[in-house]
PLY file of the C-alpha trace (Angstrom):
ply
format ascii 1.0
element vertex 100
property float x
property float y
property float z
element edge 99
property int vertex1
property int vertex2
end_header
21.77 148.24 139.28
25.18 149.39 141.04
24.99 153.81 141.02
27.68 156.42 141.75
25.57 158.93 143.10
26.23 162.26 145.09
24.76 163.19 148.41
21.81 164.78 146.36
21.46 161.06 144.65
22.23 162.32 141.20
23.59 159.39 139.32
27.44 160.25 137.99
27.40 156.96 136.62
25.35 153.59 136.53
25.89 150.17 135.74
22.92 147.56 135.26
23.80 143.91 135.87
21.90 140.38 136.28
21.95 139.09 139.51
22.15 135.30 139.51
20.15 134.84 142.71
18.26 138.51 142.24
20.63 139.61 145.00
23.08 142.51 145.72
26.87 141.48 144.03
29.50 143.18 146.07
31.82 143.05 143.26
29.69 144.59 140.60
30.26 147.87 143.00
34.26 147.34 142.91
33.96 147.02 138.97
31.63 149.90 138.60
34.39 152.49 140.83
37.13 150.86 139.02
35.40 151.71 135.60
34.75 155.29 136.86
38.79 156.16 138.59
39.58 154.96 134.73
37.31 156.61 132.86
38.40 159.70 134.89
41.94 159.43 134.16
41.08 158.39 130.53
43.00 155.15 131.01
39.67 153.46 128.34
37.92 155.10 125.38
36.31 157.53 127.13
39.82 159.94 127.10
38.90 161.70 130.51
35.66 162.84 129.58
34.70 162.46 133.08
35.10 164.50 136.46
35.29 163.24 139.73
32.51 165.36 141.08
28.48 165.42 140.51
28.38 167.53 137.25
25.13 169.09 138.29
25.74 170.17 142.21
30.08 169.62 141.66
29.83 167.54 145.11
32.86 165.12 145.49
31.29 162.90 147.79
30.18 160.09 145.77
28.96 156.72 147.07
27.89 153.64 145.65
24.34 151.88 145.82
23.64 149.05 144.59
19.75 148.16 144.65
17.74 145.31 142.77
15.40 146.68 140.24
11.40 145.78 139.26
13.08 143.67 136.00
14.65 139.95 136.36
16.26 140.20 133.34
18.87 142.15 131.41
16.33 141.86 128.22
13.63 142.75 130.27
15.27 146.41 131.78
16.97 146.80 128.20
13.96 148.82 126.78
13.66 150.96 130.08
17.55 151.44 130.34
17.27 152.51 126.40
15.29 155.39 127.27
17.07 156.20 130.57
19.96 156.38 128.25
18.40 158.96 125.64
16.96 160.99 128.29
20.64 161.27 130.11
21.96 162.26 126.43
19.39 164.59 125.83
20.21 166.33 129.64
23.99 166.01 128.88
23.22 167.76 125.61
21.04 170.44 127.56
23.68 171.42 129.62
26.92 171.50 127.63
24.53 173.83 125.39
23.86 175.73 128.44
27.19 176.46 129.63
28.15 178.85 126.96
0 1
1 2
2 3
3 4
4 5
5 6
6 7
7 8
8 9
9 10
10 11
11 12
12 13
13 14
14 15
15 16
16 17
17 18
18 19
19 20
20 21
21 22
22 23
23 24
24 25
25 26
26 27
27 28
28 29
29 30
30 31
31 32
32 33
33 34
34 35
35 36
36 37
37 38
38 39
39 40
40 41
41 42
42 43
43 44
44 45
45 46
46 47
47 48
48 49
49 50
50 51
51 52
52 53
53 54
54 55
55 56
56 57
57 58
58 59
59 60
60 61
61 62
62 63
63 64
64 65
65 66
66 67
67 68
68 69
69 70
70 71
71 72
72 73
73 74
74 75
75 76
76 77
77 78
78 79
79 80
80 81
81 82
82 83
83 84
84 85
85 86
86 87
87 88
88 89
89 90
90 91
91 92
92 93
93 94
94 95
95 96
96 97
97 98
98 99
């Protein structure tokens, strides 16, 4: 799983990927800032719906990690990334509720 994460390690945005050897892919963290400066400028669906700073501290420094994970296969993680997912919609939801 390639992160964007601030210095606080708050995830801005995450991508999960299978390794073919269960190693580190160098381009999966190329992909993952080039789907980020687009979704930022709104150049895909997304329309701009992001910012280029941690929405939770508003750092700007943002750096990639990409780190195996406990699961060797996409179906395996896909429950666990499932509920990652609700639980980061359910926060988003908190907080745009929040901000008045």
């Amino acid at each position: 799983m390639v992160q964007l994460l601030c210095p606080s390690r708050h995830c801005v945005i995450g991508l999960a990927y299978q390794s073919p050897d269960g190693t580190a892919n160098p381009e999966a963290v190329v992909h993952l800032k080039a789907m980020f400066d687009l979704m930022v400028a709104g150049d895909i669906t997304t329309l701009g719906v992001l910012k280029p700073w941690c929405g939770l501290c508003k750092s700007k420094d943002l750096r990639a990690e990409d780190e195996a994970t406990v699961f060797t296969t996409m179906d395996e993680a896909k429950p666990m990334l499932d509920e990652l997912e609700r639980e980061q919609a359910a926060t988003r939801t908190f907080w745009e509720a929040s901000k008045g």
